[in-house]
C-alpha positions in Angstrom: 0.0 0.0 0.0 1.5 3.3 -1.0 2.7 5.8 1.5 3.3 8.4 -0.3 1.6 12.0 -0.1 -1.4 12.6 -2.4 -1.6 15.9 -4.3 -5.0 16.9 -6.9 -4.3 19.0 -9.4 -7.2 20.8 -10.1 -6.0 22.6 -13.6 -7.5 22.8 -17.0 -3.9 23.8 -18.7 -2.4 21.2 -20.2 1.2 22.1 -20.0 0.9 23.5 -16.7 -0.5 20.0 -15.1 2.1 18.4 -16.9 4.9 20.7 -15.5 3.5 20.5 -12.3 2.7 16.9 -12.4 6.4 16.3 -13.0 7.5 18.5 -10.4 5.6 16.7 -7.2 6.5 13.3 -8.8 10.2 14.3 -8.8 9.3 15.0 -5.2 8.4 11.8 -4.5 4.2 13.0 -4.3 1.2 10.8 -6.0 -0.1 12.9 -8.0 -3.8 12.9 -9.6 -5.0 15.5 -11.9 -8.4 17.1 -13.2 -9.4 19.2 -16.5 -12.9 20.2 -15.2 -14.0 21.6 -12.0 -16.7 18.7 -11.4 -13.8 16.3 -12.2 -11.8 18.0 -9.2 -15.0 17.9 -6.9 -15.8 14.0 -7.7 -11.8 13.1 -7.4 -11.9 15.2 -4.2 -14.4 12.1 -3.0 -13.0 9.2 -4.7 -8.7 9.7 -4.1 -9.0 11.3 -0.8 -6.1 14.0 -1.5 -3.6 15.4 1.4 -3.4 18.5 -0.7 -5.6 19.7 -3.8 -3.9 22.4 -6.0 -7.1 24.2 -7.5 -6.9 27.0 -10.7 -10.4 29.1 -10.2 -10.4 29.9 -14.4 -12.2 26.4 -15.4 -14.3 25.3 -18.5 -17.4 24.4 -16.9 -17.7 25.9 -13.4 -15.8 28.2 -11.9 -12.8 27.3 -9.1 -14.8 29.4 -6.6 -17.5 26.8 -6.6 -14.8 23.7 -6.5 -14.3 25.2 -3.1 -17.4 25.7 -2.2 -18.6 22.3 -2.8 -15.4 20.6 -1.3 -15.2 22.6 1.8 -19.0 21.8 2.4 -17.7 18.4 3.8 -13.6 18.1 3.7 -10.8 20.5 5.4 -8.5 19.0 3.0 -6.0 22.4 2.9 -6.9 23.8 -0.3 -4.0 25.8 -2.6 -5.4 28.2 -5.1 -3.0 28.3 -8.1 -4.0 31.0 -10.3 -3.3 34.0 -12.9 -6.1 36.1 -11.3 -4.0 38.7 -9.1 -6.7 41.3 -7.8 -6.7 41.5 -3.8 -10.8 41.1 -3.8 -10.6 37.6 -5.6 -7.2 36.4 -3.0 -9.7 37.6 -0.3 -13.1 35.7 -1.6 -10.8 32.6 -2.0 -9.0 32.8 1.6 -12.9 33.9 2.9 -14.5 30.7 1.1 -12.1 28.6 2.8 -8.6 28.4 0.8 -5.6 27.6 2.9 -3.2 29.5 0.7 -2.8 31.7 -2.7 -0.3 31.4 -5.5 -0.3 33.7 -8.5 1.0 32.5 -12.0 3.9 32.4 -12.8 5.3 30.7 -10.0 8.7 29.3 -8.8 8.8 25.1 -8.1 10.8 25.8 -4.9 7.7 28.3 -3.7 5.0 25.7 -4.6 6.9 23.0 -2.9 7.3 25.0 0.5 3.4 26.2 0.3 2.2 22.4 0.3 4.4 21.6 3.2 3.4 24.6 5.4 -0.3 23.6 4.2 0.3 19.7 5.1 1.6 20.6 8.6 -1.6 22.6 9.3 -3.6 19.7 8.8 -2.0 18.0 11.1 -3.4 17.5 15.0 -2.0 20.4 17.2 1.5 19.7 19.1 0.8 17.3 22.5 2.7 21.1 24.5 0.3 23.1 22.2 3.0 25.8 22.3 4.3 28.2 19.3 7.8 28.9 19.2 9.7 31.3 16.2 12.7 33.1 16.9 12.2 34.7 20.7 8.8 34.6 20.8 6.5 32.0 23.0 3.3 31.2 23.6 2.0 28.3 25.7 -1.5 27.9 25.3 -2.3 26.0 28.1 -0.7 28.3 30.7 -2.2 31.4 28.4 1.5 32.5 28.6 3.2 35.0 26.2 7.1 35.3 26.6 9.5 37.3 24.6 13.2 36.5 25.0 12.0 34.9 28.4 10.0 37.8 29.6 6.2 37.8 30.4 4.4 39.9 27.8 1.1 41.5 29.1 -1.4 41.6 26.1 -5.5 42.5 26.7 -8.2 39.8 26.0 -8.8 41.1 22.3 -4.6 41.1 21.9 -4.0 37.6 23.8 -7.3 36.3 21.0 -6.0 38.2 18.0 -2.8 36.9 18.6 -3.5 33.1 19.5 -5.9 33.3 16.4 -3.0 34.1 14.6 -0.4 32.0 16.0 -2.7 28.6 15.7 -2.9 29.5 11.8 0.8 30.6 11.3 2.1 30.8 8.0 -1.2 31.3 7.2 -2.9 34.5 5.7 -5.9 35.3 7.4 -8.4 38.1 5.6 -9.5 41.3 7.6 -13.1 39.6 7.5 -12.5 36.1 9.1 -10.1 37.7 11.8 -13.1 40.3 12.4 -16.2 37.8 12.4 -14.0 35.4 14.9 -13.0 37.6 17.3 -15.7 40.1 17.5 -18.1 38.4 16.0 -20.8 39.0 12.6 -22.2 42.1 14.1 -19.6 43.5 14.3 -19.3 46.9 12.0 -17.7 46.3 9.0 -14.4 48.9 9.5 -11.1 47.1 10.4 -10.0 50.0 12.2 -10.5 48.3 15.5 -8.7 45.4 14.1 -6.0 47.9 13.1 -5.1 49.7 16.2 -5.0 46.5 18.4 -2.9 45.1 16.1 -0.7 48.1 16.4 -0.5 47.4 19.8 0.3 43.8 19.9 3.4 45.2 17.2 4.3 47.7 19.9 4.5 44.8 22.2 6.5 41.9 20.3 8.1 43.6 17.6 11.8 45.0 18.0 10.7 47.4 15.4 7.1 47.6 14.3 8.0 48.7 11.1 9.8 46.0 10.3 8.1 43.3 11.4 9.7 39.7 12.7 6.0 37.8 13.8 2.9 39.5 11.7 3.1 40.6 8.6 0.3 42.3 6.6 -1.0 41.0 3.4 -1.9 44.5 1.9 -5.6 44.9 1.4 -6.3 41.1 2.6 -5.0 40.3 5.9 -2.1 39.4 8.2 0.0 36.1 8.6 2.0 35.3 11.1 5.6 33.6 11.0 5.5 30.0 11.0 5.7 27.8 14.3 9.0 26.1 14.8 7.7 24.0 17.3 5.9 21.6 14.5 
């Protein structure tokens, strides 16, 4: 019985499946691929992927509803690969569930890094449930935040952004899920709330807030955090 990690390409160009399709077998991944997007949603079912790479520009429907219909039942992570480079479509794909966003052309050594970050998010949270990068700690058990071994005292709404954040790291998370999960759907549509406590957390962890180390913001989408070491 094969072992070996299962990638669907979701992709209705023919020389880039096949240039892709040679990459993650040269990588040593078992790759399946898909022309259509009802293709992608029934091979979704049938080969149980670890990753699926998904274009949204399809023949018959669009990639959009691909994700739809496959995160109605799987949280198989979910790579958009696609020449569409307006912030409003990264941000409907990140909203409708996409774990990550490539934009044509990219490099091989990019693509490869994005499905390992994306395969070690599916997998169950650390036994110590702690994040670790660089000097920065947080135990979330203990509800602990330590920079270079010092206690740093964040408010609720900073300790959640910041967890939310650290749980998902490596990940770009959009203005609108951070919003709707940590102040709920009621909340009024501006970000500048989001904004200045996010400021503040900077303030807090970052040698220089300008030049971020842990959060970084995705301009016009969101923020992501620097990867956990400690996985």
């Amino acid at each position: 019985m094969s072992t070996k990690i299962k990638i669907l390409l979701v992709e209705d160009d023919r020389n880039i499946t096949n240039f892709i399709s040679t990459t993650l077998e040269g990588n040593d991944y078992k790759v399946t691929t898909a022309l259509t997007g009802r293709e992608g949603v029934s091979l979704a079912a049938s080969f149980c992927p670890d990753v699926i790479l998904l274009d949204l520009g399809l023949p018959d429907i669009d990639g959009y509803e691909v994700l739809r219909q496959v995160r109605a039942w799987s949280r198989v992570p979910i790579i958009i690969i696609s020449a569409r480079t307006k912030e409003s479509e990264k941000v409907t794909a990140l909203d409708l569930g996409a774990d990550d966003y490539i934009t044509k052309p990219f490099g091989t050594a990019e693509l490869m890094a994005r499905i390992r970050t994306s395969l070690r998010h599916s997998r169950p949270a650390t036994p110590d449930h702690i994040y670790r990068a660089l000097n920065l700690e947080i135990n979330f058990e203990k509800r602990q935040v330590r920079l270079s071994g010092e206690d740093i005292h964040l408010t609720q709404i900073e300790y959640q952004l910041l967890t939310l954040l650290a749980e998902n790291s490596g990940r770009v998370l959009t203005y609108g899920h951070i919003m709707n999960t940590i102040w709920g759907p009621y909340m009024d549509a501006g970000n500048q709330i989001l904004r200045v406590n996010m400021a503040n957390i900077r303030r807090k962890i970052e040698k220089n807030p300008a030049q971020p180390q842990y959060v970084f913001t995705e301009i016009g989408i969101g923020y992501r955090m620097l990867e956990n070491e400690n996985v």
